[in-house]
N, C-alpha and C positions, 0 to 999 in steps of 0.2 A: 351572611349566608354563604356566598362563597366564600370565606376561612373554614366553614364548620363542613364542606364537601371537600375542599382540599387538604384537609386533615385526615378526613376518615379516607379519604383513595391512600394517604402516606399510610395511613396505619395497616388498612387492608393490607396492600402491598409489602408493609413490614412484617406483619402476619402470615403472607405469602411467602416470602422470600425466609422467614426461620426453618422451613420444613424442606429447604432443596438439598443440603446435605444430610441426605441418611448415610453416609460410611461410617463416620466417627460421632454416629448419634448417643454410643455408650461411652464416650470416650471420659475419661476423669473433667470435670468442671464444664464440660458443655453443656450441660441442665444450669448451670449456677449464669454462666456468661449468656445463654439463651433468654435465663428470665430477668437477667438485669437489663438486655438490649430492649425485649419487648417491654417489660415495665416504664424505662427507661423515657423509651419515644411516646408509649403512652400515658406517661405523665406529663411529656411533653405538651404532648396535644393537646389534653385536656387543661393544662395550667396557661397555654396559649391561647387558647378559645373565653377562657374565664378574666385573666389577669394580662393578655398582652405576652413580650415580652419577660416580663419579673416574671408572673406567672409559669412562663416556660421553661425557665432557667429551674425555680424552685420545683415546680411539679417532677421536671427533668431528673434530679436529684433524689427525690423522695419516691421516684416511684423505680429509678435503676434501684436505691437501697433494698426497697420493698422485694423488686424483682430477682435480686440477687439474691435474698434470705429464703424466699422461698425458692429457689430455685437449688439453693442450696440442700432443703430442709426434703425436696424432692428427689434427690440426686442420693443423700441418705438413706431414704428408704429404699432405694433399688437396689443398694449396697446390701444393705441390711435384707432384702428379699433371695438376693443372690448367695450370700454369704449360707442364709438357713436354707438354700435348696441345695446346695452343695454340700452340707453337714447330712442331708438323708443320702444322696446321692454315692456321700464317699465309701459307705462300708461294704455298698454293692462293687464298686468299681476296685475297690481294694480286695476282694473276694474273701469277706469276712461274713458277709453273708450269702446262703446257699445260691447256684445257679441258677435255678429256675424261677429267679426274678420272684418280685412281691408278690406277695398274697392275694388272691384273689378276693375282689370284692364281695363285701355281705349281700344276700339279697332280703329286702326286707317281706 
């Protein structure tokens, strides 16, 4: 019982301690090295509480991979979210289309 509270205070805590730097929260691979650290420890945890040591080591490994892919797989899409609001954005700012800004909305 205390291993499975002194686990979850580390995890909390790791969970805590991911969100103190917002500067360079957009930065290239900080989504990707974010989700392999919390994955990481949280495989940890959990392959320590189940399997011991081996456990923690393996879980260790399979859940940074895990954490890294998606973490990757999220860092994509923000790219990708960024990338299509800057393609509406650009013919305004390039003044290819009229000054008085979009269209006003339909009302239905």
């Amino acid at each position: 019982m205390k291993k499975l509270i002194s686990m979850s205070l580390l995890a909390l805590m790791a969970l805590g301690m991911s969100g103190c730097d917002s500067t360079t929260a957009n930065a290239p691979g900080n989504t990707t090295l974010g989700g392999a650290a919390i994955g990481g420890l949280s495989g940890a945890g959990i392959g320590a509480m189940a399997h011991g040591t081996k456990g923690a080591l393996v879980g260790g490994l399979i859940g940074t991979a895990g954490g890294a892919v998606v973490g990757n797989q999220m860092e994509r899409n923000r790219n990708a979210q960024m990338m299509q609001q800057n393609q509406y954005q650009s013919p305004y700012q390039a003044g290819l289309m009229p000054q008085s800004g979009p269209p006003a909305p339909r009302s239905y």
